[in-house]
C-alpha positions as CSV (number, residue, x, y, z in Angstrom):
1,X,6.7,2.1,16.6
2,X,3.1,1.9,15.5
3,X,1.9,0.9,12.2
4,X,-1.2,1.4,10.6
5,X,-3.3,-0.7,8.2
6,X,-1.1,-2.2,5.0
7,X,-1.8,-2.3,1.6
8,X,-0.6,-3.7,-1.6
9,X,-1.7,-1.9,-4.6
10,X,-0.9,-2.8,-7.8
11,X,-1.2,-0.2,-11.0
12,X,-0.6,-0.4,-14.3
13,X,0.0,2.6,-16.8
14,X,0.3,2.8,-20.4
15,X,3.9,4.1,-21.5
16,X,7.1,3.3,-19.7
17,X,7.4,5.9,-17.2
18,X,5.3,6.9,-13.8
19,X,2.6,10.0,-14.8
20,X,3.9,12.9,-13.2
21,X,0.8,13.9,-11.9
22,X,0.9,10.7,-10.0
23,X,4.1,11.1,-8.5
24,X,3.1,14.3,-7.4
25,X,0.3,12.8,-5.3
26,X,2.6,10.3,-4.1
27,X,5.2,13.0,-3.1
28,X,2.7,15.4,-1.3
29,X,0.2,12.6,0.7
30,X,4.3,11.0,1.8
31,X,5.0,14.1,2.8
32,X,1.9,14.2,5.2
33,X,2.3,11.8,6.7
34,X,-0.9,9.9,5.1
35,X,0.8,6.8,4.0
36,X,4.1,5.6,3.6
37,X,5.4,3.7,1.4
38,X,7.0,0.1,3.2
39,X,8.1,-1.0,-0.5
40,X,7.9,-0.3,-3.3
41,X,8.5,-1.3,-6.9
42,X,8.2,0.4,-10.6
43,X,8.6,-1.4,-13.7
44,X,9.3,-0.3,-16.7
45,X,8.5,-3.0,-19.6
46,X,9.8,-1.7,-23.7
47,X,8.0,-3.1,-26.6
48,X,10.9,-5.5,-27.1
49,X,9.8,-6.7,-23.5
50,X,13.7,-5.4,-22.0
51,X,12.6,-4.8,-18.7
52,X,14.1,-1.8,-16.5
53,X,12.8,-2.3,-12.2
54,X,13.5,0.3,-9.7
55,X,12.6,0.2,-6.2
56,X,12.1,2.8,-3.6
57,X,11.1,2.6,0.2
58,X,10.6,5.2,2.8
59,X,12.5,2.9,5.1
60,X,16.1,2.4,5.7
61,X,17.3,-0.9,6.5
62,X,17.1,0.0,10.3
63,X,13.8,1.1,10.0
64,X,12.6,-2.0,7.9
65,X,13.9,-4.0,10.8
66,X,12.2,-2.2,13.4
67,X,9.0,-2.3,11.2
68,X,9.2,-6.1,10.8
69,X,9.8,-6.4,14.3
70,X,6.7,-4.5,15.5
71,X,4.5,-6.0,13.0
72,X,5.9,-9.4,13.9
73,X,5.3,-8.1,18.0
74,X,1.9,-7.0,17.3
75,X,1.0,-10.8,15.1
76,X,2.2,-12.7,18.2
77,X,1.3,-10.9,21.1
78,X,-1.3,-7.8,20.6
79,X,-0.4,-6.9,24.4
80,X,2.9,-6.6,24.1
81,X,2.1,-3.5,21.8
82,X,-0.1,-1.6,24.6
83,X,2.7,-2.7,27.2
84,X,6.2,-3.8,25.3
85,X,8.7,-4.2,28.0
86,X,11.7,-2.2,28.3
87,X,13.9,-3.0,24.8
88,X,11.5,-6.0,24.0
89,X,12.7,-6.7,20.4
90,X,11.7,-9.8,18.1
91,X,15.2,-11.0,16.8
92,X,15.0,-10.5,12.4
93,X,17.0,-12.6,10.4
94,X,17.7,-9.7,8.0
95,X,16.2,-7.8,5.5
96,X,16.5,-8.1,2.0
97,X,17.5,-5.5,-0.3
98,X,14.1,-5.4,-1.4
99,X,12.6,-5.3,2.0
100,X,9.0,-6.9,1.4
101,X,8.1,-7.5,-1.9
102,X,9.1,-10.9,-3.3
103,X,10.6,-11.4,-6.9
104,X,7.6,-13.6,-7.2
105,X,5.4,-11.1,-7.1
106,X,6.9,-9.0,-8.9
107,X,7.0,-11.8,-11.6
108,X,3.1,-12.1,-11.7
109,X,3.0,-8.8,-12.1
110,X,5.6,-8.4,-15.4
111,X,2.8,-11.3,-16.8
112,X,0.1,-8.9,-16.9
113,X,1.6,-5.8,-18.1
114,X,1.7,-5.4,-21.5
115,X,4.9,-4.4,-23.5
116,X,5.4,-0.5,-24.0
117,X,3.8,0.0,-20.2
118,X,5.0,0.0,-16.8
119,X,3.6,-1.0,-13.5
120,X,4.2,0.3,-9.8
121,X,3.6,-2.4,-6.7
122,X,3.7,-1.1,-3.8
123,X,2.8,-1.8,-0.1
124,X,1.4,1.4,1.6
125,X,1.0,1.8,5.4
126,X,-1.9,4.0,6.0
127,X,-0.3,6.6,8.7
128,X,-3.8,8.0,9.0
129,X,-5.9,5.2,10.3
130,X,-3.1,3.7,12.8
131,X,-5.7,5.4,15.7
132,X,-8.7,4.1,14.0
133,X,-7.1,0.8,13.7
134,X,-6.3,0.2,17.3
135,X,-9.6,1.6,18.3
136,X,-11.5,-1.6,16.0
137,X,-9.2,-3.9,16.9
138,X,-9.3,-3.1,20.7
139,X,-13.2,-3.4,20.5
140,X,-12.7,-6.7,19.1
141,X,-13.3,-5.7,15.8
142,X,-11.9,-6.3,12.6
143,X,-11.9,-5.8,8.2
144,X,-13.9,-8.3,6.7
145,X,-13.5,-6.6,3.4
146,X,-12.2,-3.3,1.6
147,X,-12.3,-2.2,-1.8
148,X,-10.9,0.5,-3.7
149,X,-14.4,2.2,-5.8
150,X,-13.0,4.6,-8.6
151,X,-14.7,8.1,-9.3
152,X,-15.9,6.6,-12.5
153,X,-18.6,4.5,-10.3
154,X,-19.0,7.3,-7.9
155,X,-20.2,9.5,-11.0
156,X,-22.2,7.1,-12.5
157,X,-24.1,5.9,-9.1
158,X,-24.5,9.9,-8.5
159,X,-26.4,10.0,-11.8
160,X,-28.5,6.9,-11.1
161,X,-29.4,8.6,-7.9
162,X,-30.3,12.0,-9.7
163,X,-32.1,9.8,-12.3
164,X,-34.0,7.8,-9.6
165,X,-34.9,11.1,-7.6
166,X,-36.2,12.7,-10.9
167,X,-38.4,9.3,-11.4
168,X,-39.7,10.0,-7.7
169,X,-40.7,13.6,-8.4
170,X,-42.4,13.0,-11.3
């Protein structure tokens, strides 16, 4: 089983319930195969601060095994993952019901979201750069940083651009 880069993203809405538009885009980019989602957790906080928590996963239990055991494979010998022997498996205690993220976590979280709002955690696995991954990490490469940059900062470096261009021209 390969895996491709994690993630843990953590977003915060206003209102209790997950945008529909945004599900949508979870539900089509899951369907092809662009991410998946290892864990994931939505909560649901009510002005009175009663807290509702529901969590979803694209893995079954046997699948969350066999993904902890070929992350755990890849962590403690990257050649056994270009040349795992014959029914090689790391032996997994077991998996909780809520597979990878911790209540703890999930208790920071509740601290920053305000009542009348809900939150989604969630650890992706980028399906699309498992190639690209093993191709920088078999040149001896690796992440030194990554950063999400919203299209709010993309528009507003685009108009500094056409600004500075217009400087130039004039």
């Amino acid at each position: 089983m390969g895996i491709g880069p994690l993630q843990t993203i953590v977003i915060v809405f206003n209102g209790r319930d997950l945008p529909e538009d945004v599900a949508r885009e979870l539900y089509v980019v899951r369907q092809a195969d662009y991410i998946r989602l290892v864990d994931s957790v939505f909560i649901e906080k009510g002005t009175d601060g009663e807290l509702e928590v529901f969590a979803v996963s694209d893995l079954n239990k046997a699948e969350a095994r066999r993904f902890v055991t070929a992350t755990l494979t890849r962590e403690v010998n990257t050649e056994m993952k270009n040349n795992p022997p014959a029914n090689a498996e790391v032996e997994v205690a077991g998996i909780p019901e809520e597979f990878f993220i911790s209540i703890e976590e999930v208790e920071t979280v509740l601290k920053q979201v305000p009542p009348g709002s809900s939150a989604m955690i969630a650890l992706i696995e980028h399906r699309w750069a498992e190639q690209l991954q093993e191709s920088i990490e078999a040149s001896g490469g690796w992440l030194l940083a990554e950063r999400f940059i919203p299209k709010s900062s993309i528009e507003h470096w685009g108009e500094r651009l056409i600004e500075a261009i217009s400087d130039v021209k004039s």
